[in-house]
NUZAPA-565004 format. One line per field, with one value per residue (C-alpha): residue number from 1; x, y, z. Coordinates in Angstrom, 1 decimal, padded with zeros to 4 digits, always signed. Layout:
% residues N
k = (NUM  ...)
c1 = (X  ...)
c2 = (Y  ...)
c3 = (Z  ...)
//
This chain:
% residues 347
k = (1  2  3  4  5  6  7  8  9  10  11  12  13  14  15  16  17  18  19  20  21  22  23  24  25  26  27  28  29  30  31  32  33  34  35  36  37  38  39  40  41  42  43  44  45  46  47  48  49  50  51  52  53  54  55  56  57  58  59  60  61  62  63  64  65  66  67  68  69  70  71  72  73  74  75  76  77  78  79  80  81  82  83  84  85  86  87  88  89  90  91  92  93  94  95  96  97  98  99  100  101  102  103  104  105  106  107  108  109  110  111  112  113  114  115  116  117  118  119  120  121  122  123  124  125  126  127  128  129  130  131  132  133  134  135  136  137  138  139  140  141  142  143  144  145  146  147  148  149  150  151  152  153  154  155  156  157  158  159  160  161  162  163  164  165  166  167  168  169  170  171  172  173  174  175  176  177  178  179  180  181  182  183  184  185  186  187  188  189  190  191  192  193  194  195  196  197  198  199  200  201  202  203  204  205  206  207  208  209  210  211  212  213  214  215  216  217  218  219  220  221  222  223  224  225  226  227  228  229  230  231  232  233  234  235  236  237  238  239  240  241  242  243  244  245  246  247  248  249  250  251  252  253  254  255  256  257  258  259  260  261  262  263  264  265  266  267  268  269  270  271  272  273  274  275  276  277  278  279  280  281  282  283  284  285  286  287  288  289  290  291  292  293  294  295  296  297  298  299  300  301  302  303  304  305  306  307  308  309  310  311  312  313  314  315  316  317  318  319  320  321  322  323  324  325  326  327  328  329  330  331  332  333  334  335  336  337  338  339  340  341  342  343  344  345  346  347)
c1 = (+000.0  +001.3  +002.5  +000.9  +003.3  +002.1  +003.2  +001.5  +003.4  +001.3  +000.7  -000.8  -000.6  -000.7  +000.6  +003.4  +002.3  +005.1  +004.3  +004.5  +002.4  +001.5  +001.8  -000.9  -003.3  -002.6  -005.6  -007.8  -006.9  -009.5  -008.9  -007.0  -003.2  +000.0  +002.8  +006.1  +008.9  +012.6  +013.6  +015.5  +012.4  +009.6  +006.4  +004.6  +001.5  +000.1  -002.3  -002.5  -004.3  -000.6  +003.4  +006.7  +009.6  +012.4  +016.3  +017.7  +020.4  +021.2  +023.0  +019.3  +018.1  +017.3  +014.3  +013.8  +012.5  +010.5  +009.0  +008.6  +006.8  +004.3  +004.2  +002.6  +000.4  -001.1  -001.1  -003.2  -005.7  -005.0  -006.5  -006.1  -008.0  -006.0  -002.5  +001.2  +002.8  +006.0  +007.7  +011.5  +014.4  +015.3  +015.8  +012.3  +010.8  +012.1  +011.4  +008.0  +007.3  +008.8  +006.1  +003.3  +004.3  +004.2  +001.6  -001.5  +000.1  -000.3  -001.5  -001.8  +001.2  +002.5  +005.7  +006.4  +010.3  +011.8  +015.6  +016.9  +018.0  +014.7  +012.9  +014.6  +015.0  +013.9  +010.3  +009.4  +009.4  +007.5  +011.5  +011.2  +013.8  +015.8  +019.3  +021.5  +024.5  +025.7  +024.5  +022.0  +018.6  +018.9  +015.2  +012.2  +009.6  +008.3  +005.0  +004.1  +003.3  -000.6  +001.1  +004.2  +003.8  +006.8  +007.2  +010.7  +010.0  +011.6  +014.9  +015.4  +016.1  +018.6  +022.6  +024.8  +026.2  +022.3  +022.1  +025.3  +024.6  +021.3  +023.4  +024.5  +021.5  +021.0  +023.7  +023.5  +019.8  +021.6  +024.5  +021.9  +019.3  +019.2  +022.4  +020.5  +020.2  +023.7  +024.4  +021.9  +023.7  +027.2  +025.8  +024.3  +027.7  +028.7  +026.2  +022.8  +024.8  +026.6  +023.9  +020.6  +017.7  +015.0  +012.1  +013.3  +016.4  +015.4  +011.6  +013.0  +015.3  +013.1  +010.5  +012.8  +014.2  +010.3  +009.6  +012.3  +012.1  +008.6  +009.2  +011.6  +009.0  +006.2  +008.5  +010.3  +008.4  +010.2  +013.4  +014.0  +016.0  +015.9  +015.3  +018.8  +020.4  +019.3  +021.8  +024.3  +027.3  +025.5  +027.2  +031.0  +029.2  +027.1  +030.4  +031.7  +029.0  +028.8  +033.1  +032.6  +030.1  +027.8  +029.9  +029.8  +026.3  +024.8  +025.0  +028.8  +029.2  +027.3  +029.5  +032.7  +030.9  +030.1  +033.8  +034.8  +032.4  +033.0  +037.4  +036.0  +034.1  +036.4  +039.3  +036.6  +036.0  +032.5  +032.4  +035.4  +037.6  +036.8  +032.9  +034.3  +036.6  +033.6  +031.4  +034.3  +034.2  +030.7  +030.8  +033.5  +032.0  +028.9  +031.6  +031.1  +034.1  +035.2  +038.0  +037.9  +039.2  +043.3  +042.5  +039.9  +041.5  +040.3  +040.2  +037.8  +035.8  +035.4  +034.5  +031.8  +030.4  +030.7  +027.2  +025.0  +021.7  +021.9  +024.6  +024.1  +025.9  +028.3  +029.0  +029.5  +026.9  +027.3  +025.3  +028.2  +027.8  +028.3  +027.5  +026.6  +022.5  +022.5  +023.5  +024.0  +024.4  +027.1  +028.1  +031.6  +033.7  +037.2  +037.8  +041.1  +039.7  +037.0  +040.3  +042.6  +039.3  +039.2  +043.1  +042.6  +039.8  +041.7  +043.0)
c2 = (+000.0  +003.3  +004.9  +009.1  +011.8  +015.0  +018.5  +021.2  +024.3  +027.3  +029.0  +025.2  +021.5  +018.8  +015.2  +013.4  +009.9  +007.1  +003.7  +001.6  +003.2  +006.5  +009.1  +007.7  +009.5  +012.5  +012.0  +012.6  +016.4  +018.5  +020.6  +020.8  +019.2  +020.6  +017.9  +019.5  +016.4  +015.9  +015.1  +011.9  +010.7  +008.5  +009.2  +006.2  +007.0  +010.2  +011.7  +015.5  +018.0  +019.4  +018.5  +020.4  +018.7  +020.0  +020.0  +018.3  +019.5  +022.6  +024.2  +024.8  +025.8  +029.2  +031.9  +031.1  +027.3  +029.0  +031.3  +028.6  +026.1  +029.8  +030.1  +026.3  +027.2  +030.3  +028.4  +026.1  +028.3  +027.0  +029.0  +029.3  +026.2  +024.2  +022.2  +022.1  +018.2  +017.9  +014.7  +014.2  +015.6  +018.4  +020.7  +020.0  +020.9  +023.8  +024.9  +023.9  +025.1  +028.4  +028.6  +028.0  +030.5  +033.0  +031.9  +034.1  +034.8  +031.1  +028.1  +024.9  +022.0  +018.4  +016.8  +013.6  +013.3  +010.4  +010.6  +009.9  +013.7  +015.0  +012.4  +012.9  +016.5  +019.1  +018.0  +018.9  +022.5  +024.6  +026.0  +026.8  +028.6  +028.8  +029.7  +033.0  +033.4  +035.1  +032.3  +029.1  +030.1  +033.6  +033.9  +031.6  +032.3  +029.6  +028.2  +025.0  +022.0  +020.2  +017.1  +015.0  +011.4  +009.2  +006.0  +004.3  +002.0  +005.0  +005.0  +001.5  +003.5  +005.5  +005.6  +004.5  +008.3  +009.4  +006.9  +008.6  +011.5  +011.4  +009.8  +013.1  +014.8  +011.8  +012.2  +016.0  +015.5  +012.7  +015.2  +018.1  +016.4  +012.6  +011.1  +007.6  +008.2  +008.7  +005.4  +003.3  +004.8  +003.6  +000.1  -000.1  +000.1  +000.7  -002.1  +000.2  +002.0  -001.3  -003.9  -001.6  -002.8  -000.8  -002.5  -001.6  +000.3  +003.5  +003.5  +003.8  +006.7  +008.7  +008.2  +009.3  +012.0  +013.8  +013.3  +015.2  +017.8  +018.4  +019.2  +021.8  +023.2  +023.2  +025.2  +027.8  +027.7  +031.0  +030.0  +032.3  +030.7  +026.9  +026.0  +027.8  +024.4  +022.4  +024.6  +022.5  +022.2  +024.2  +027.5  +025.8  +022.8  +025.6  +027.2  +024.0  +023.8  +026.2  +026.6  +023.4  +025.1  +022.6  +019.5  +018.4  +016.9  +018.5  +016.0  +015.5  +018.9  +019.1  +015.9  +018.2  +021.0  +019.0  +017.8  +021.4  +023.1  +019.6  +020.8  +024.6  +023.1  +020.9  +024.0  +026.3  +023.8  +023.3  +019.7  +017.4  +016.3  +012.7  +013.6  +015.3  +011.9  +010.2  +012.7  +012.5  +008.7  +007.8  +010.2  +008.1  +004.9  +006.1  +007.0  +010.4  +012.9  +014.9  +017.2  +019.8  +019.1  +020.9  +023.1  +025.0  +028.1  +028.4  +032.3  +032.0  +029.5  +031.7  +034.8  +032.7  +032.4  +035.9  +035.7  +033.3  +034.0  +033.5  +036.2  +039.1  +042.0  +040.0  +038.3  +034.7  +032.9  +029.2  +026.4  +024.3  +021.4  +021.3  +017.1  +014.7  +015.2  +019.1  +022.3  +026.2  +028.8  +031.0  +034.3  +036.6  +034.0  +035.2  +034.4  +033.0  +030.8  +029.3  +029.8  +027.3  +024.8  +024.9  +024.3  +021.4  +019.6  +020.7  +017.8)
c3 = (+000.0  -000.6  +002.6  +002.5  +004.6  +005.2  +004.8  +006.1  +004.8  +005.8  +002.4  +001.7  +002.8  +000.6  +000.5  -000.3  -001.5  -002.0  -003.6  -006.7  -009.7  -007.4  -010.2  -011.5  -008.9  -011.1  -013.2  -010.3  -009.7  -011.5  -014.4  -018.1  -017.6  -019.2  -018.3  -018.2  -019.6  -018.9  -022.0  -020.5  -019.2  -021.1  -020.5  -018.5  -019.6  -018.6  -020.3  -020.6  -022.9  -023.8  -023.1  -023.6  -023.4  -021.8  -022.8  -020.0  -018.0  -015.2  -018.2  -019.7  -016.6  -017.6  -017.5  -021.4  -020.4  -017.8  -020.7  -023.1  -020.5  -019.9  -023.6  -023.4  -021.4  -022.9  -026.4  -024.8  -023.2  -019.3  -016.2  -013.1  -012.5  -014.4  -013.8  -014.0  -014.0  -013.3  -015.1  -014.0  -011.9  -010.3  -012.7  -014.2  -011.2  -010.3  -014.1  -013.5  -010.2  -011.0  -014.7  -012.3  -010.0  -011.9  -014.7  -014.4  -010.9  -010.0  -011.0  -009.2  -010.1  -009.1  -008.4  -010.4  -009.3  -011.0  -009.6  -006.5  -006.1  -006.7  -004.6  -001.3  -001.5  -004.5  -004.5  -001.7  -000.2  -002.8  -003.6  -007.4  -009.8  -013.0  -012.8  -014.5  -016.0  -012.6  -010.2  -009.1  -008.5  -008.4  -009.4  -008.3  -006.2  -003.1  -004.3  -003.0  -005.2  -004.7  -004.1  -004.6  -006.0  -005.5  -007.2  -006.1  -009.7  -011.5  -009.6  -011.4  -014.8  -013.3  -013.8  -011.0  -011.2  -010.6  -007.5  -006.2  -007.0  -005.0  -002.0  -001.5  -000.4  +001.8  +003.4  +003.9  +005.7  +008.1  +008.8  +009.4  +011.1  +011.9  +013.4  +013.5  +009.6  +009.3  +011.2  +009.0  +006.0  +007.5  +008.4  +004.7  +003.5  -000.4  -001.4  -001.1  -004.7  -005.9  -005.6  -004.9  -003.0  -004.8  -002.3  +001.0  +001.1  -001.6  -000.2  +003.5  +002.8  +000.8  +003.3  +006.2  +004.0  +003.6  +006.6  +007.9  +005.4  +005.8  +009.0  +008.3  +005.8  +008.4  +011.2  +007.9  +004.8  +003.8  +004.7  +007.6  +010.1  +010.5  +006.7  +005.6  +007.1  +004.0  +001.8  +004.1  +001.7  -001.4  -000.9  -001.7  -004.0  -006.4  -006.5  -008.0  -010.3  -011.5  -012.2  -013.8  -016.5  -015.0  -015.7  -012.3  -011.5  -008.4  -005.9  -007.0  -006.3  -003.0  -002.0  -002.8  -001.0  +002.2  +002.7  +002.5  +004.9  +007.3  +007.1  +007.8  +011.0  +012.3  +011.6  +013.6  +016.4  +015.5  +015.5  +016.0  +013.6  +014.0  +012.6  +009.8  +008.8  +009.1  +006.9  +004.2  +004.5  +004.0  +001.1  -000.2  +000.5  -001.9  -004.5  -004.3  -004.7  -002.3  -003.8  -006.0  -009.2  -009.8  -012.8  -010.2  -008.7  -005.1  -005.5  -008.3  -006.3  -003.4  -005.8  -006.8  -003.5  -003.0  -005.2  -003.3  -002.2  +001.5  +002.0  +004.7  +005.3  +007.3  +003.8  +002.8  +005.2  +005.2  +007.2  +008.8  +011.2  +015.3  +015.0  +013.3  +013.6  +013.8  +012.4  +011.8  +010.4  +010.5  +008.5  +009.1  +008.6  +008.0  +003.9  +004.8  +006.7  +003.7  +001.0  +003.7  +004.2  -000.1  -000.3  +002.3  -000.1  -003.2  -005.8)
//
């Protein structure tokens, strides 16, 4: 039976509904149905009254896909009362979430994630956005999906780089927020990648993994105070990113990003150096990477950073762990200090 977790994010709550064959409870929301498609993704079967497919990639993560999924949508006569799917990873749904935000100043949409990635982390939240040329997600908006429909079935078509890649997230919501997580990833060992266990294992996660974001969402929908702790290694990892011209997947970047703000925290006294060895370890065992790559130029990393959203007038402002199971933030950090923790996790 498919198991239902709840979110109840105060501009709206809706469900988030796991199972085999779930996203096919779309077809009982009312009205006309544009289904927004990562290109990489076959349709399974869902029948809408239009569909654009999208390039895929963070690369194409732009305000012109946002335009051309509106553009859809005007072509084909859609109201208010009408509907937004959402048909792959992260990328798609942020593209999508972001259109329906601001299509006739809001329409209702769903969250069909079919990776890993976007299972355990970007569906859920209502945190929509395309990127610019100058950084990640500097426009979006915070509109809350109608529901999220999760069926583990699609992780099965997935690369063992997508599985990884979506390790990453999981490990950064067991650093932040559930040290008995953490341990049950440790115990699972390299084998939930290597030989997948796509019945127990992946459902148990991602069920873990809403549940604990939800909670976030309910306490900080706006991102405010406690909610800034999910950005836990995104401030040094969308620096990688984005240096990379997107040729480092997110989760390998956030992997990178995590190692680097775990050195900072250890070199800070936050937490002890013996969690950060384990951090960088269970990272490893997922065969994520951890370094940055030799061509990068730490200088230009950190100017990067420079850029992100969550800055304050104190500048950089990073979310950096004080153990495993908890978090912070913390902004005035010395730039010596983040340049030494880069050199220490450099190639």
């Amino acid at each position: 039976m498919p198991e239902i977790l709840h979110c109840n994010a105060a501009s709206g709550a809706y469900d988030i509904t796991i199972g085999k064959g779930v996203w096919e409870k779309f077809s009982s929301f009312p009205g006309r149905k544009l289904l927004v498609r990562d290109g990489n993704v076959p349709n399974p079967g869902i029948e809408a009254d239009g569909e654009i497919v999208l390039t895929p990639g963070e690369q194409y993560k732009t305000f012109a896909a946002v335009e051309s999924i509106c553009r859809k949508a005007a072509q084909l006569h859609l109201t208010r009362k009408d509907l937004f799917i959402a048909l792959g990873g992260g990328v798609t749904g942020d593209l999508t979430g972001f259109a329906s935000a601001i299509y006739m100043r809001g329409v209702r949409f769903i969250q069909i994630p079919t990776t890993l990635l976007a299972m355990v982390d970007a569906s859920v939240g209502g945190k929509t956005a395309a990127d610019l040329p100058e950084g990640k997600n500097l426009i979006g908006a915070f509109h809350q999906p109608d529901a999220v429909l999760i069926d583990p079935a699609f992780l099965r078509t997935l690369s063992f780089a997508d599985l990884t890649g979506g390790m990453a997230e999981v490990v950064k919501t067991a650093v932040i927020l559930d040290s008995q997580l953490f341990d049950s990833l440790e115990s699972a060992g390299e084998d939930a990648v290597l030989a997948p266990d796509f019945d127990d294992f992946y459902p148990g996660i991602i069920r873990r993994c809403c549940q604990l974001k939800a909670q976030v969402v309910e306490s900080d929908e706006k991102e405010k105070g406690l909610r800034a702790i999910l950005n836990y290694g995104h401030t040094f990892g969308h620096a990688v990113e984005q240096k990379s011209n997107f040729t480092i997947p997110h989760g390998a970047a956030v992997a990178i990003g995590m190692n680097t703000a775990g050195t900072l925290a250890a070199e800070l006294g936050m937490w002890s150096a013996s969690e950060a060895v384990r951090q960088r370890k269970l990272l490893e065992l997922f065969h994520l990477p951890v370094t940055v790559p030799a061509p990068f130029e730490v200088a230009e990393l950190l100017e990067i950073m420079r850029t992100d959203k969550k800055n304050d007038a104190s500048g950089i402002r990073l979310v950096l762990p004080e153990k495993i199971g908890s978090a912070g933030t913390v902004s005035g950090i010395p730039e010596e200090m983040m340049l030494k923790a880069w050199e220490k996790c450099h190639d």
